[in-house]
N, C-alpha and C positions, 0 to 999 in steps of 0.2 A: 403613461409610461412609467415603469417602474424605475423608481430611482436607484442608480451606482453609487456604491457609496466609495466614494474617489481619497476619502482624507485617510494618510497612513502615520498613524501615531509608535513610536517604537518604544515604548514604555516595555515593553517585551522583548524588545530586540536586543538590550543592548546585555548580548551571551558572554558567560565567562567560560572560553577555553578552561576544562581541566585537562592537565597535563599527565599521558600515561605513558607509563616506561614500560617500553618493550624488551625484551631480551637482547641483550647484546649480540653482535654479530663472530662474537670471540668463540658463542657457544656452539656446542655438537648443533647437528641438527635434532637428532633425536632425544636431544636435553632440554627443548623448547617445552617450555609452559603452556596449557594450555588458556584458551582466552576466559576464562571464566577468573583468572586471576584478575584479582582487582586493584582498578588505581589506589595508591593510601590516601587513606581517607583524613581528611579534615576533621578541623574540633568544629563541629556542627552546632556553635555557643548560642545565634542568635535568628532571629528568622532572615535578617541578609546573609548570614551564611548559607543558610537551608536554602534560599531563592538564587542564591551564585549556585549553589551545588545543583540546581532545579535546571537553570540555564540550560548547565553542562549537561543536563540530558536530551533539552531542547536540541543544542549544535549538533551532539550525535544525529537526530533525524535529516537535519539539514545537510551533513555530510554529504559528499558527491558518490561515497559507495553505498550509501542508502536513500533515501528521497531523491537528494540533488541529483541524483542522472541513474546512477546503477543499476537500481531492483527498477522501476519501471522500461528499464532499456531490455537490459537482461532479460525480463520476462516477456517483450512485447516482439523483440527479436525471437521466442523459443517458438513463439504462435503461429497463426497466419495472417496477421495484421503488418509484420514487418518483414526486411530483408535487407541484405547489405548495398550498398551501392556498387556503380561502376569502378569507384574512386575508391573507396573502400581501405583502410588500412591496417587492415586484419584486426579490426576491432569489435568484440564480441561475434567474431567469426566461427568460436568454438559452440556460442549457445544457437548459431543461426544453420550448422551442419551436425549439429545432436553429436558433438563429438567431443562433451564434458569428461574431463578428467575432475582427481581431486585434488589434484595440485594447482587448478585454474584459481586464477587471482583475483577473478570478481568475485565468484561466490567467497575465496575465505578472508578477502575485506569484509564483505557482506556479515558473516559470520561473527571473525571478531570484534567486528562495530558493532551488532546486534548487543553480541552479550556483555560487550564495554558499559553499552546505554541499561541492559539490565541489572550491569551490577552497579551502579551508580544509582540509578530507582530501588534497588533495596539499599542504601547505604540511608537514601535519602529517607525512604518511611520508617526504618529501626531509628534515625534521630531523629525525626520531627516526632514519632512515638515516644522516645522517652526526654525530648524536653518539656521541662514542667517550668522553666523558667516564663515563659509568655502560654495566654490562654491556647486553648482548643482552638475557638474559633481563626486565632489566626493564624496557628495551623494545619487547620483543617484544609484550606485550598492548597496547599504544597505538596500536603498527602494525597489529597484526590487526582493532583495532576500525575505525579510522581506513581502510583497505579495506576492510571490513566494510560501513559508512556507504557507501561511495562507489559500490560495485556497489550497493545498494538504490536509492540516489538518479539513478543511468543506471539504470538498470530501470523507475524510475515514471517517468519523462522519457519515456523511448524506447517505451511502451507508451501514455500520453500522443497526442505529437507526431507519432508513425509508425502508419502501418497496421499489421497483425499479421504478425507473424516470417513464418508459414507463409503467406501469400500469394500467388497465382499471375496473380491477374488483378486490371484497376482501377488500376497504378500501373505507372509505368515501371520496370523491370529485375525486377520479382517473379518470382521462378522459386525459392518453396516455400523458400526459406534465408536469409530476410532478404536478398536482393539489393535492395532496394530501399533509397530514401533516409530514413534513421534521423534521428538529431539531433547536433550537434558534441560530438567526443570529446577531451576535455583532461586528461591524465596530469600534465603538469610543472609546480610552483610556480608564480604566477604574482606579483609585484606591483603597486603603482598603479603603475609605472612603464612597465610593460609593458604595454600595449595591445594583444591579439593579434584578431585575427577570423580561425578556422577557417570551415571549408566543412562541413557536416553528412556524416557518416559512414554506411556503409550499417549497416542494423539489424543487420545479420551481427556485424559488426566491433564495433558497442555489445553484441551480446548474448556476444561471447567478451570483450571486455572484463570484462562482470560477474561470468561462470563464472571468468575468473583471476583477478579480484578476490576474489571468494567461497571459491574453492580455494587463495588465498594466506594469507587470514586461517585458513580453519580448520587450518593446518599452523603457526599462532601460537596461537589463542587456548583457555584451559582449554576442558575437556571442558562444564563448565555450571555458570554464574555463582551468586552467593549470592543475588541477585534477579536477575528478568528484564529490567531495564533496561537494561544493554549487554549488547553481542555476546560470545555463546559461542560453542564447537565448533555446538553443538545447533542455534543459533539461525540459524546460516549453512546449517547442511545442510540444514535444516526451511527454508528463504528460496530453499533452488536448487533442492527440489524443485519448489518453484512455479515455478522460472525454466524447468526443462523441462519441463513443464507447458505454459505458455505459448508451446514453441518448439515441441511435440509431439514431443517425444522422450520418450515414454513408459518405455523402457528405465530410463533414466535414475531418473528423478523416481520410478519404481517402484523400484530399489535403495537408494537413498535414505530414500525413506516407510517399506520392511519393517525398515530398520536403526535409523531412527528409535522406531516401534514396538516391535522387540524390546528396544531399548537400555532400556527400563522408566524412562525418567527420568521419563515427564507422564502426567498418568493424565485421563479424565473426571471430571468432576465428576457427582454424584449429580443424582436430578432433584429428591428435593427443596429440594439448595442454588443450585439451576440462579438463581432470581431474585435471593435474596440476596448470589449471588456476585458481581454486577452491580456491588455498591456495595461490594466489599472490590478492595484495593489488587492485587492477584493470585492467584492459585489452583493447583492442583496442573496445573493444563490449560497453563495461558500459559507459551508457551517465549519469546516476545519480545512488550513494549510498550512505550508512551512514558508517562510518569509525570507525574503533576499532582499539584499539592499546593495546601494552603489559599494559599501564599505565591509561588505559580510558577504561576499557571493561564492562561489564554485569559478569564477573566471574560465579558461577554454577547458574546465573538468566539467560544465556545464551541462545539462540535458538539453537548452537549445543550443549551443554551440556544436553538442554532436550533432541533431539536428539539422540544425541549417545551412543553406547552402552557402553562406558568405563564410561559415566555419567550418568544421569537418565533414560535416554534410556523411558521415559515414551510412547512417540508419535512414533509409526510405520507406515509404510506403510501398504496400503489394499493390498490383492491381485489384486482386480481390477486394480488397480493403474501400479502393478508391471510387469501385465501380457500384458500388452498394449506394451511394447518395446523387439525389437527383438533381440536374442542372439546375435546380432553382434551391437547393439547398445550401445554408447561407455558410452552412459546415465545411462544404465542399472547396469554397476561399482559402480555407487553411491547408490548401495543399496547392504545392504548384507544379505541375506536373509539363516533364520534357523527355531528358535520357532514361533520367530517375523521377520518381513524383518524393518531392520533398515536402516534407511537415513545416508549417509553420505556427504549431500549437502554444508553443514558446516563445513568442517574439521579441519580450523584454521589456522594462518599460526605457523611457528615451533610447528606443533601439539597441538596445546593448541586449545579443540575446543568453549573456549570463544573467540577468536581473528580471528572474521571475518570482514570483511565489506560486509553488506547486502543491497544486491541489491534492488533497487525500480525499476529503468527501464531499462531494454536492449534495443540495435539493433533490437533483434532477436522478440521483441514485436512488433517491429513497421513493420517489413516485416512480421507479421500473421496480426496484426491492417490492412495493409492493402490489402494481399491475401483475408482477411473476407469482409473489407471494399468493394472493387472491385465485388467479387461476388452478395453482395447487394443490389449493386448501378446497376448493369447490369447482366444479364444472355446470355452477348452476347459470341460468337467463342471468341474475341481478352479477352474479362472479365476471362471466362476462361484457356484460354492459360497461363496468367499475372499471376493466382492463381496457375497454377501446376507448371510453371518457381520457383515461391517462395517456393514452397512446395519441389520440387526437390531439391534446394537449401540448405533449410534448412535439410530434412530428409536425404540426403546424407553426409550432414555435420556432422551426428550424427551417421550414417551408413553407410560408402562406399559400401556395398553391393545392398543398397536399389536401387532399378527399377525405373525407373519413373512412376510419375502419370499419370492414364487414366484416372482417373474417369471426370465422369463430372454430374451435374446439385446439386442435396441435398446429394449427397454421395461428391462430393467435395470437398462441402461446410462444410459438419460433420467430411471429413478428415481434414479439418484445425482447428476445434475445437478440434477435438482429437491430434491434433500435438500441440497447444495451452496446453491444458493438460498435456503431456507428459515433454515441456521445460521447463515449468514455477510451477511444482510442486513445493511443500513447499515454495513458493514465494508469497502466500497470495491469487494467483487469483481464486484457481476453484472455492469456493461457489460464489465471486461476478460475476464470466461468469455464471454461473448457474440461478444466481438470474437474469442479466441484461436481461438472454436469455429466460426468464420467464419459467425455466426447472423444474421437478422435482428432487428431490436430489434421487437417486436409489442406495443404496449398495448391491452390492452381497455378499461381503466377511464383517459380518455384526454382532458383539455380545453385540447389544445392543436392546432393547426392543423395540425400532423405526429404521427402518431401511432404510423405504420408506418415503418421504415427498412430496407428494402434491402439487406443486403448482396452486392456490395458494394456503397461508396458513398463519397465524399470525406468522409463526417460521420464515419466512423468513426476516422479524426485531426484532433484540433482543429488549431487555427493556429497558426502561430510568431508569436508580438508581434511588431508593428507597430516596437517601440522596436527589437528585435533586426533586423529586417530591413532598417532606417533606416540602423543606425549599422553594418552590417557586410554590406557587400554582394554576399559572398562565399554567404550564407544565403539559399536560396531558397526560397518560401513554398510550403508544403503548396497542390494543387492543388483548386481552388472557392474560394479565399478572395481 
């Protein structure tokens, strides 16, 4: 049995809140700032200040309008993996009946948390860049992490707010390379002083941004961390597999996922630790997450609190979703199905289901990254055989009864997206495989007045807030809104 590793050390945890001042309420509306202004900045003298200031990028992830509940809520409600409940209190009611405005207030938390965390990742590498007071070496992991953060956070933004990298039709200048219009790209410090409004960058140019964000950090930071809480080597390679994934550079994302895999560092978990691991702090599987604790959580702002049914219970399962795993699938537990079928993917640890740590990347992404990848890249005997070894793998891991795979050629290939689906539920990904996979969104199980979407379609990027478009007019709004 593969060992859980149970011991949670917070050597990492313990975040320093930076404090950022908003605009007063005295002001116009239309005299709002846009979010790229930056909190003032610290005298950045020592490397605990560079590592306080580091935190402060970490909490931003943690926040409840980014990891802690929102972007994976928001997006898993926009799919057809979720739906509102009976009970429902009109929460993310607008992403579940495709009837985003850009004044909606998840997306422009979403927004200004994103570029809060980005400006604070450049504050942090212009200082650890020009202190010469202490060596390279040890600042070289503050920089690595500090890029590390900042390509994730342009990556969910620009997947977000832009249509999909590979796009050829539905938007101005799409020609399959990200030519089209992305979201504003901001590399340099900024202060309260400085008031800047860029113009939004093509998706091209945000998605090699992230690749040399991503490729800068892992030539700083160790090979793999003493917990999964900040950025390793590991954690960056395993994060740009997905990044070509998403851009359909299969080559890529497939050298990455085999190096991954050989490199023996994460293993699966057994199935029958599969539920109990749910409520332990990390496992042999999780190469990166975001940590909660009894004294640092999201409380009823929670992702299981929306979840669950002793909480808001708002967010259910579709049936679609539900009917896709087989009674003997150990997956299937985490849902408990009556009026509403509720998740319980977030359970908490000692039952409190604010106190998880939420996953950004498994293992178990990087062995479908590249069962898909492989198929892609070849439709040869050995391409296939490599896809049903990983598919066996994984689906027996989840089902000991399960058979092995026969299939072979687009039936394979659609059982690895459907097994994609099935692991990685309420974990943020079906709309963005949807989108990347240029698919329609299809619900069967469906009570909203839109049920089918089209790709393409202008729904498949939300809006740029209303506050961003107000205060910098240089930003032009995504097209239907």
């Amino acid at each position: 049995m593969i060992k859980l590793l149970i011991k949670m050390k917070y050597k990492y945890l313990c975040f320093i809140i930076i404090l950022i001042s908003f605009v007063g309420c005295g002001k116009k509306f239309l005299d709002r700032e846009p979010s790229y202004f930056s909190n003032k900045k610290d005298a950045y003298n020592s490397i605990q200040a560079l590592q306080s200031a580091l935190n402060g990028c970490y909490d931003g992830l943690q926040d409840y309008r980014y990891y802690g509940r929102n972007f994976y809520l928001f997006t898993e409600t926009y799919s057809d993996n979720a739906k509102l409940s009976s009970t429902n209190l009109n929460n993310f009611s607008s992403f579940y009946s495709y009837s985003l405005t850009s004044s909606n207030a998840e997306l422009e938390g979403f927004w200004k948390l994103g570029y809060k965390i980005i400006s604070r990742s450049n504050n942090v590498i212009a200082a650890a860049s020009n202190l010469k007071t202490v060596s390279y070496f040890e600042r070289k992991q503050i920089l690595g992490e500090a890029y590390a953060i900042r390509a994730l956070v342009y990556f969910d933004l620009v997947r977000v707010f832009a249509q999909p990298y590979a796009i050829t039709i539905g938007v101005d200048s799409a020609n399959g390379k990200g030519g089209h219009v992305g979201i504003p790209l901001i590399t340099e410090p900024t202060s309260e002083d400085s008031i800047i409004t860029p113009a939004r960058s093509s998706v091209n140019l945000v998605y090699n941004q992230v690749i040399s964000d991503f490729n800068r950090a892992d030539t700083m930071l160790q090979l793999k961390s003493i917990e999964p809480y900040t950025f390793c080597s590991y954690a960056v390679k395993a994060l740009l597999s997905r990044v070509y994934m998403s851009m359909g550079v299969y080559s890529e994302a497939l050298g990455l996922s085999y190096n991954l895999i050989k490199s023996n560092q994460y293993h699966l978990i057994e199935n029958e630790d599969y539920i109990h691991s749910l409520t332990l702090p990390y496992t042999d599987e999780t190469i990166f997450c975001i940590p909660m604790t009894s004294n640092d959580n999201n409380g009823t702002n929670s992702i299981g609190y929306m979840l669950s049914k002793s909480g808001y219970g708002d967010i259910v399962s579709t049936q679609d979703l539900y009917s896709l795993y087989s009674a003997n699938d150990i997956r299937k537990q985490l849902f408990k199905k009556g009026k509403d079928i509720f998740i319980y993917k977030y359970p908490g640890r000692t039952d409190a289901p604010s106190i998880d740590n939420i996953p950004i990347i498994r293992i178990s992404e990087i062995y479908l990254n590249y069962a898909e990848a492989v198929l892609r890249y070849s439709n040869s005997k050995t391409a296939q055989d490599l896809a049903r070894g990983i598919l066996d793998t994984l689906m027996q891991r989840a089902d000991k009864t399960a058979p092995n795979v026969k299939l072979q050629g687009n039936d394979l290939l659609n059982l690895v997206l459907e097994e994609r689906r099935k692991e990685f539920a309420f974990e943020g990904q079906r709309f963005f495989d949807l989108k990347r996979l240029q698919s329609s969104i299809i619900r069967t199980d469906c009570n909203s007045s839109i049920c089918t979407v089209n790709f393409p379609s202008y729904l498949f990027a939300m809006p740029i807030p209303i506050s961003e478009t107000n205060s910098n007019k240089k930003i032009k709004q995504n097209i239907g809104y």
